[in-house]
N, C-alpha and C positions, 0 to 999 in steps of 0.2 A: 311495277307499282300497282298495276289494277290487280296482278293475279296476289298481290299483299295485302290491297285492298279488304277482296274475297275472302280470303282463310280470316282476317280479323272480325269482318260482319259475320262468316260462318260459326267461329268463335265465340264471339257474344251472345248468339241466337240459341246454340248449344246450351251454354251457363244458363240462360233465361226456360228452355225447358227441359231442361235436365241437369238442375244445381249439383248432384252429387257425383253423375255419371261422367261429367266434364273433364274432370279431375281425375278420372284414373286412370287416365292415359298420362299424364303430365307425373311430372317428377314429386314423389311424395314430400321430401326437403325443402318443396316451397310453400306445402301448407300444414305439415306437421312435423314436428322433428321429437325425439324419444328422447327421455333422458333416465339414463342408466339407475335402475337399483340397487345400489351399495350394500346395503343393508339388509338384506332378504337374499332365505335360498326358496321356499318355497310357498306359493300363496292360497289362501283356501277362501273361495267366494263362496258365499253364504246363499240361498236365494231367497229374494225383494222377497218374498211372505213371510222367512223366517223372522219370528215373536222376538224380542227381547229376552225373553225367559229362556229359550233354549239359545241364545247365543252366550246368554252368562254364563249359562250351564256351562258348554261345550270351551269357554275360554277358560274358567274357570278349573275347570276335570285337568288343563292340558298344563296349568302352571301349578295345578298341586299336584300332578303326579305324572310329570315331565319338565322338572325344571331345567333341563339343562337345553329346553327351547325356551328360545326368548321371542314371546308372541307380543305382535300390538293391534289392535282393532284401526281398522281406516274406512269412513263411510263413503262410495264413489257413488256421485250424485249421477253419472253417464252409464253406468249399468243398473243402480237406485236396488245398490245389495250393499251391506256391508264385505270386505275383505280382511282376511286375517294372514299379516304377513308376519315369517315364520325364522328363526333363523338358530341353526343348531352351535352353542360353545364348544372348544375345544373336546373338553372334556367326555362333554356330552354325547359329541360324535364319535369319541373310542369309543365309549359303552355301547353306543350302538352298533361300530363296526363290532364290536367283539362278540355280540349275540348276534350278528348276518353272517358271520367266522367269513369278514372282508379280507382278501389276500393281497398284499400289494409288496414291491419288489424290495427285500434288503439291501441293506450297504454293499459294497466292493467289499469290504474288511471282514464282513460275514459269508460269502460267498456269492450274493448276490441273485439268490432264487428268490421267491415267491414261497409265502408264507405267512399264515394267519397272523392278521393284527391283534395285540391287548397289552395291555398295558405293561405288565412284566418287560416284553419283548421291544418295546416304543422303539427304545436308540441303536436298536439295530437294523431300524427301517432307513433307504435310501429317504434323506428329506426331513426328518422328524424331528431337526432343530427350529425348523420355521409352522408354527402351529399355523399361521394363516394360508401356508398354500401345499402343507402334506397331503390334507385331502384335494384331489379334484371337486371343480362344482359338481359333476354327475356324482361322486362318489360324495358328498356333503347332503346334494338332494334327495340321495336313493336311502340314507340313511337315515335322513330326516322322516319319509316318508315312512319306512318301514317301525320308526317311534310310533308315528301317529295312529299306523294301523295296530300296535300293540296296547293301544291307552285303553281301559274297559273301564267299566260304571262298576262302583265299589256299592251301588243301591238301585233300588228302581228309580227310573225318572217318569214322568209321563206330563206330558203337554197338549195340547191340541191338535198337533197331528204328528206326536210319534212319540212311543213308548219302549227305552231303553231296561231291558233284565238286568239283575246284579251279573256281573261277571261279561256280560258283552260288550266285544268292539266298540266302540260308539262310532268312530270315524267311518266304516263300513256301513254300520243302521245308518245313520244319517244322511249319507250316499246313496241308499238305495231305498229311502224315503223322501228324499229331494231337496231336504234341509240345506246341506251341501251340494251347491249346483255344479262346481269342479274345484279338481285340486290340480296346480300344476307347478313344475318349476320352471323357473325364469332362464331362459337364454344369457348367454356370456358371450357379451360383443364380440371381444378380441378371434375368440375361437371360430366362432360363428365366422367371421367376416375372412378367417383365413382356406375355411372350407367354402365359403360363397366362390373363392376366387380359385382354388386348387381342382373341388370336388363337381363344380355344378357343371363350370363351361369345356373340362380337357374330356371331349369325347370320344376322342382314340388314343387317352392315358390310364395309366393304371390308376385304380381305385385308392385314395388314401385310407385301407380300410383299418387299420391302427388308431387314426386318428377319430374315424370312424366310432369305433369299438368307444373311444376314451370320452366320447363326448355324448353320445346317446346312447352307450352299454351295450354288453355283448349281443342282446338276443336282436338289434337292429344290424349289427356290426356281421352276424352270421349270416342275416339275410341277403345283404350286400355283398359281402363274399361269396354265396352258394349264387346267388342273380352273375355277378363278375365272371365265376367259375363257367356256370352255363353255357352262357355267350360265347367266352373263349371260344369254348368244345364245342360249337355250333358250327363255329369254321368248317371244321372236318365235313360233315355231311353237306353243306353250304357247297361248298368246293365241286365234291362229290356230285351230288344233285344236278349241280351248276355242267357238269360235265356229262352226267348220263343223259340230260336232257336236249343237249345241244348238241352231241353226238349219236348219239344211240338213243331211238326209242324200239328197239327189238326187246320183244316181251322176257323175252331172255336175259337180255343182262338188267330188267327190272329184278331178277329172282337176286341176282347177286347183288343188287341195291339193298333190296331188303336184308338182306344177309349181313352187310357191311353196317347198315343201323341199327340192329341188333347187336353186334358187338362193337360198337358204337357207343350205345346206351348203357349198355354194361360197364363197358371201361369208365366212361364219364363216371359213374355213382359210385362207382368203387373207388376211383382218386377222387371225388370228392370226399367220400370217408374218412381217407387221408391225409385229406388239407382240413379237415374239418377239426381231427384228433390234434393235429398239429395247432389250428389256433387254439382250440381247449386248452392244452397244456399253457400253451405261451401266457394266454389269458388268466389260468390260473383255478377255471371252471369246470377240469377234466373231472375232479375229484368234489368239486363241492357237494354241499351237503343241500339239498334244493327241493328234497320232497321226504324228509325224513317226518316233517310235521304239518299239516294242513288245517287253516280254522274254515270252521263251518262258512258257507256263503250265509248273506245277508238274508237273502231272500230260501234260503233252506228253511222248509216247513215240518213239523211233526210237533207231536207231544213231548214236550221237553223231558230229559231223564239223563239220570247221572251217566258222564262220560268214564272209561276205565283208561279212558289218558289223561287227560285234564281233571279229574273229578268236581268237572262244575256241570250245572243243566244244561242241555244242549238237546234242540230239536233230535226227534228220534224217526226215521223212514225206512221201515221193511222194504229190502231188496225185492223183494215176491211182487212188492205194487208197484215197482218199476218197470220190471221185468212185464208184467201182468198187462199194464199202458205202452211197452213198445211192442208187445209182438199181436193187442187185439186193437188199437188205435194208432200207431204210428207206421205199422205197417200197412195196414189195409188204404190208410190215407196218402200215403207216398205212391200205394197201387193205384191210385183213383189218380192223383197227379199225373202220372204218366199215362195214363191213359187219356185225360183231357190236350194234354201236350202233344200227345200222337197225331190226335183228330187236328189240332190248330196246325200241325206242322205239314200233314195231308193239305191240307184246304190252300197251306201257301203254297205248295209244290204244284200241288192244280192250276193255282193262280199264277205260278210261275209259265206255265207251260204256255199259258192261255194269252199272256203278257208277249211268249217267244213267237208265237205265232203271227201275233199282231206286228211285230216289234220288225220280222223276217222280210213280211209283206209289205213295209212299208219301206224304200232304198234310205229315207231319210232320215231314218230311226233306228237303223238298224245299228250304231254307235251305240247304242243305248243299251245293250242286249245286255252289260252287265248288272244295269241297276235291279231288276226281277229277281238277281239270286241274291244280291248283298241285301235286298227286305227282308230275309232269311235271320239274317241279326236284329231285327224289332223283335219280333215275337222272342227271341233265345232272350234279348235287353228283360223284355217283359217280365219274363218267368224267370229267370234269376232274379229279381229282386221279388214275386211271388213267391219263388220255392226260398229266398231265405228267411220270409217273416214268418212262412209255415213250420221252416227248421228250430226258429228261435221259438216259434207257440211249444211244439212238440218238445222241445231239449226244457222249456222250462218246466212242461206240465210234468216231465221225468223226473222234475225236484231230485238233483245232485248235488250231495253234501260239498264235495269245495270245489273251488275255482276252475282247477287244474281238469276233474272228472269232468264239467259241466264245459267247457273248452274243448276239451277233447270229441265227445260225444257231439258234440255241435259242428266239431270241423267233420265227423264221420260223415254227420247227414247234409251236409252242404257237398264235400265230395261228391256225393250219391246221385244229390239230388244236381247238381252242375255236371255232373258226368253225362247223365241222363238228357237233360237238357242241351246241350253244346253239341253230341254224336248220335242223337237218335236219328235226323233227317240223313246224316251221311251213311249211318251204319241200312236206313231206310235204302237211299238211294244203292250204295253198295250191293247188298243183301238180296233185295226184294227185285228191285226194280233191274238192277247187273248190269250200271249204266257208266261206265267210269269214266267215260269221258264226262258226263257230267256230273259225278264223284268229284272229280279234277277240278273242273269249275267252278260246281261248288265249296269246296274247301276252300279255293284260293280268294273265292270273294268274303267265305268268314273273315280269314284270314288277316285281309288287306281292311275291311270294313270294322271288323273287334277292333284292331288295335289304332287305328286312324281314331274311333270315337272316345277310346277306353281313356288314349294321352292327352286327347283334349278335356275329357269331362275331370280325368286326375291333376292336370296341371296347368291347363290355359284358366280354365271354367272359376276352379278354385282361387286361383290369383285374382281373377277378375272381381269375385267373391268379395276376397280380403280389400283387394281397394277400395273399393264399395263399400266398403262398412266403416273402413276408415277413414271414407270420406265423409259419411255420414253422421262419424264420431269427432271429425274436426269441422263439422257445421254445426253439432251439434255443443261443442265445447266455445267457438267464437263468432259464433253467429254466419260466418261467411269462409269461402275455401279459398279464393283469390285477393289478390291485394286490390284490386277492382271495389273490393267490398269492405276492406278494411274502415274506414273512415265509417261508416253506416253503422257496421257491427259496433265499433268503437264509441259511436254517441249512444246505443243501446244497450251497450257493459255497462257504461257511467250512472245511466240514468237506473239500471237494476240497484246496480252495487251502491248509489242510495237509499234507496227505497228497501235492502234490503241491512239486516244488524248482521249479518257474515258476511266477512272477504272471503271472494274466489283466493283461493293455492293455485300458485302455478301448474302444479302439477295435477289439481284438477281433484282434492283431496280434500272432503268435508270432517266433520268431528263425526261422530257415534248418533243416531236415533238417541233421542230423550225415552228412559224407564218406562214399560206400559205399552210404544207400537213397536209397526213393524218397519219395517225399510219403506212399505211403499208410503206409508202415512207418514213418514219421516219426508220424503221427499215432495210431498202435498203437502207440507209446512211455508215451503217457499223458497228453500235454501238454492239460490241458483249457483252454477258451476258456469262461471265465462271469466273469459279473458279479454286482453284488448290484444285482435289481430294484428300482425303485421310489429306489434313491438314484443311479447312474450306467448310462442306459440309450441313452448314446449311442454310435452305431456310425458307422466310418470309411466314407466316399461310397462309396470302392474296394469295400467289402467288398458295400454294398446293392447297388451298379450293378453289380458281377459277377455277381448275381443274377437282374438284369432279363434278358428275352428281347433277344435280339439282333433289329436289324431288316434285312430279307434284301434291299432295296433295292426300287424303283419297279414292278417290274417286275409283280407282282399290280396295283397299283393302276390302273396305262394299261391295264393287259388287261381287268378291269371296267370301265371306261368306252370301250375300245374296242367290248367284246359290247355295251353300253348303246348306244352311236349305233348300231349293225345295228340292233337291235331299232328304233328313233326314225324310221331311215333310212330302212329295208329294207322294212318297212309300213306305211308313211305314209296309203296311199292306203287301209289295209283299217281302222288304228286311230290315228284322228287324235288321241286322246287322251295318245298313248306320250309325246309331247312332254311336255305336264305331268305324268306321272307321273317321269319324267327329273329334272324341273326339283326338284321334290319331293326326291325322295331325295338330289341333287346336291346341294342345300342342308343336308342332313345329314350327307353324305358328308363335305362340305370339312371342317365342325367335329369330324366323328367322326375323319378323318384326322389332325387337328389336336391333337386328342384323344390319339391314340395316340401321338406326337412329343412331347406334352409328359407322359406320365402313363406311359406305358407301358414303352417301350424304350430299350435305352441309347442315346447320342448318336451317330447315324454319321460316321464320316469326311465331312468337305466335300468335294466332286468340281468339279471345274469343267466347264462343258457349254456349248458355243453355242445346244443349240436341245432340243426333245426327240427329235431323232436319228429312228431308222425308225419310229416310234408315227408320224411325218407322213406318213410313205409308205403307211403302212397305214392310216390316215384318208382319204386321196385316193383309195385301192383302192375302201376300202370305197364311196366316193359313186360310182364308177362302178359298181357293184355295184346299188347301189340302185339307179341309174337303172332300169338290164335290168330288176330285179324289179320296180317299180312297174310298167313298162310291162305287162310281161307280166300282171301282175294287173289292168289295167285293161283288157287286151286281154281273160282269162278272164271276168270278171266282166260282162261284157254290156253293158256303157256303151258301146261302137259301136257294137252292131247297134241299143240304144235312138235313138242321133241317127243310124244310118243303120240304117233298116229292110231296104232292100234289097239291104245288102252281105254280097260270097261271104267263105267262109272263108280263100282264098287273099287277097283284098282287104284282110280285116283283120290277117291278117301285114305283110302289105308296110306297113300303115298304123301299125302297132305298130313296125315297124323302122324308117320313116321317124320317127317320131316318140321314139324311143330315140336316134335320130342328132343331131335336132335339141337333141333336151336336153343329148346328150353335146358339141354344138358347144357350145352355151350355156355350160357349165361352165368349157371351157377360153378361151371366150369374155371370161366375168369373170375368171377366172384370167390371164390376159394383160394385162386392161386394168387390173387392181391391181396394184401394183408391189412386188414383195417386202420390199424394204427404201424408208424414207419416204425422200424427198430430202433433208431436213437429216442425215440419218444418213449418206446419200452422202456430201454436202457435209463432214460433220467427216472422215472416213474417208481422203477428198480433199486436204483444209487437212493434217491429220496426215502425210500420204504425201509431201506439197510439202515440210513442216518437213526431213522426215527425208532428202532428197535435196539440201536448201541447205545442208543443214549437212555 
């Protein structure tokens, strides 16, 4: 009884100074519960400054020339923006599938492949009696979306802070002028709740990645597979590793370690290709059409001038002043980066040394000997997110015309600039210093210290986040988070919602800003948003999920697990162990990732993807990469003057280059004789191609 006492005084003392943070450990169903949007696929929050004038506009533009969305204005006194929820008719959604050339699977009676939606074609699709659930919601939302992004200004518009040309996007300008703070679509319980239960908690089952694919779209659905794939294949050197280290540390059978992770790595990429070509087809995206036509970005600057595709005005940017700013300012400034990185990464290795010393000489500190190298990850924490605000300055001063170039270019200089960062102290220590036993050490405390802080700050940090703010959104919605508080909050609804000429909505949904302001002067009218706690404390999907953090795309993810295979790769031959440490966190990763998709962030847009695009090309680099190093490290490390005592220094180069050639033939060696794509995938590909030329 005393120790129930305590946790209840502890309890209340908590709530008293710290009302919002109380409650995030506690079950959120007992102080907010969500109620499902029926009626909306997709929502677009406006932001609190956007005028009245362009929200007419922008509603306006979407119901004369996209009717077959049915938009309605909802004013949310808890974000103090209006929102615009969206929702595509029947109809509406073929014509859109029919210009994304959406593939989705035939009836049995037709043969039952995969082939382009339109109208003609309708009743030969598996499903195409019941209009309410032929489309999936991913494939309703991604439709929706891609309307929105096709709607242009048929005139100029211009308002107080943004001015639309005849013929441009609006939904894009508007986006990347801030009018539109996001666009997202809504979560689907059912699905959601049966991957919370299949996808997040089975950590040594297979990935549902079908279901995967059907519910956030291929190009997350490849991620998860090529992550899944990984892992598997980790095993092998895992194994490996696990066995040269605990039997064998003769410098000798290090060479045949490396040897075996080299073709290792090759085999892995090469059946990934294979399973990759395989989902593509199953998918339906082997053959899509996905960069036949690209609009300009938003933010693409030039002198407008007639296109000879489009023949409308469209910003114009000479290649020459691209080309001109990356090789006399985006070079020279990536040289000056590394260069400052060097100096910072010296200074901690010194301080490292200097820590060992201290650390050696003292018996009761000497446990401690690891924390000096894993501070080695501050500074690498630091300069990754300095070297990516410097890649994002640089990619945009390079003003590329569409999405896809300005994506690309961006993932080049973040490789560069991450590769740089993550391997210069080891390639330091390796190289310079010829130190490998603390080569060994130090990778293994990257190693264990990256991924220790990367899955907390991705999926403990960010949940803790989301509580947080929805605690913050259910104190802020009924005055109080506990039923402690109900009665209080409940005489303080009563006495607003006299004093005020609008009833609160359950769901926490005002009318429209009155003609003339803006959201925020709307919301300094008075219109309050409460309920009475404890008897209706249900709030509308729209309103939580505009809450949640948005998720910024794949693009963090492949880049950790790119730095991960360097490190696996790259010093195979100094720390045979990297493998299983890999394997380890990758098995946390997938469910921590998984984690995040179903708890954390709102639903992304569905993409369609043939494959994971340049993440392969930058996988394939990297094993050539590794070759050189390995060699080179077994060249420095002494293991050929051990089996040849009496060889010169020039003899062990040439023996190291010949033996860097041969791994390097090896490589492309299995790369050749496995075939990218399996032959029954030919073969349907084939059968397919015949159809469509008899007929």
């Amino acid at each position: 009884m005393d120790i129930r006492r305590r946790l209840t005084e502890a309890s209340k003392l908590i709530q008293e100074k710290l009302p919002y943070g109380s409650h995030v450990i506690t079950p959120k169903k007992e102080w907010l519960q969500t109620v499902q949007e029926k009626d909306c696929d997709v929502v677009i929050v406006l932001s609190p400054t956007a005028d009245s004038l362009t929200i007419g506009w922008l509603k306006s533009s979407m119901e004369e020339f996209l009717p077959q969305l049915n938009v309605s204005s909802k004013y949310h006194p808890s974000t103090k923006s209006t929102c615009l929820h969206i929702k595509g008719s029947f109809n509406g959604l073929l014509k859109g599938a029919e210009q994304m050339r959406l593939v989705k699977e035939t009836a049995g009676a037709f043969g039952g492949d995969l082939s382009e939606v339109t109208h003609k074609k309708l009743l030969l699709f598996k499903g195409s009696e019941d209009e309410e659930t032929f489309f999936t919601t991913q494939e309703r939302q991604s439709i929706v979306h891609f309307l929105l992004n096709s709607l242009r200004s048929t005139k100029h518009f211009a308002a107080s802070n943004v001015y639309v040309r005849e013929g441009q996007a609006i939904v894009p300008k508007l986006l990347s002028r801030g009018i539109i703070k996001n666009i997202f679509p809504l979560h689907e319980y059912e699905k959601l709740k049966s991957l919370k239960t299949k996808w997040v908690p089975g950590f040594l089952k297979r990935q549902p990645i079908d279901h995967i694919k059907d519910y956030f779209g291929s190009h997350i659905g490849f991620y998860f597979a090529w992550l899944g794939h990984y892992t598997t294949a980790l095993t092998i050197p895992a194994i490996l590793g696990i066995i040269f280290w605990s039997y064998s540390q003769d410098n000798r059978s290090l060479v045949v370690f490396a040897f075996l992770n080299v073709v290792w790595a090759t085999t892995w990429l090469e059946t990934w290709k294979r399973r990759s070509a395989e989902m593509a087809y199953s998918w339906g995206t082997m053959d899509a059409h996905l960069n036949v036509f690209s609009e300009p970005r938003p933010q693409f600057k030039g002198p407008l001038k007639l296109c000879r595709v489009t023949g409308r005005l469209e910003p114009y940017y000479p290649s020459w002043k691209r080309n001109v700013f990356r090789y006399f300012v985006s070079l020279p400034v990536t040289l000056a980066g590394v260069y400052i990185n060097f100096w910072v990464m010296l200074f901690i290795l010194q301080f490292q040394d200097k820590c060992k010393d201290y650390l050696e000489s003292t018996a009761s500190l000497s446990c401690l000997s690891f924390v000096p190298k894993a501070l080695m990850a501050l500074p690498i924490a630091f300069f990754d997110k300095w070297y990516t605000k410097l890649a994002l300055w640089l990619n945009k001063q390079e003003n590329h015309r569409s999405e896809e170039d300005h994506q690309n270019h961006l993932i080049v200089k973040l490789l560069v600039f991450r590769f740089i960062n993550s391997f210069l102290s080891l390639f330091y220590i390796a190289f310079y210093l010829q130190d490998l036993v603390r080569l060994r050490e130090q990778l293994a405390a990257l190693l264990v210290t990256k991924q220790l802080t990367g899955n907390f700050k991705e999926s403990v940090l960010l949940y803790l986040q989301k509580r947080l703010q929805q605690a913050k959104l259910s104190f802020k919605l009924f005055g109080s988070l506990g039923p402690s508080g109900a009665m209080q909050s409940k005489t303080k609804a009563t006495k607003k919602e006299k004093d005020s000429d609008i009833d609160s909505d359950d769901d926490c949904l005002g009318p429209l800003p009155e003609e003339g302001t803006t959201n925020t002067e709307r919301d300094s009218q008075g219109h309050a948003e409460t309920s009475s706690p404890g008897m209706n404390r249900q709030v509308s999907q729209v309103v939580v999920e505009s809450n949640m953090k948005q998720y910024e795309g794949t693009f963090k993810d492949y880049l950790e697990i790119f730095v991960q295979f360097g490190y696996v790769t790259l010093f195979s031959s100094a720390f045979p162990l990297a493998a299983a440490c890999a394997l380890i966190s990758n098995i946390i990763e997938i469910r921590s990732d998984a984690f995040k998709f179903c708890y954390v962030f709102q639903r992304p847009f569905g993409q369609r993807a043939q494959s994971i695009g340049i993440w392969q090309d930058a996988m394939e680099l990297m094993g050539v990469v590794s070759i050189i190093v390995n060699c080179a490290l077994i060249g420095l490390s002494g293991q050929i003057q051990q089996v040849y005592p009496d060889i010169t220094t020039n003899q062990t180069i040439l023996l190291i280059v010949v033996l860097e050639h041969l791994l390097i033939a090896l490589k492309y060696g299995i790369s050749y004789a496995i075939p990218d794509i399996p032959e029954w995938v030919e073969e349907k590909i084939a059968r397919k191609e015949f159809l469509r030329r008899k007929l």
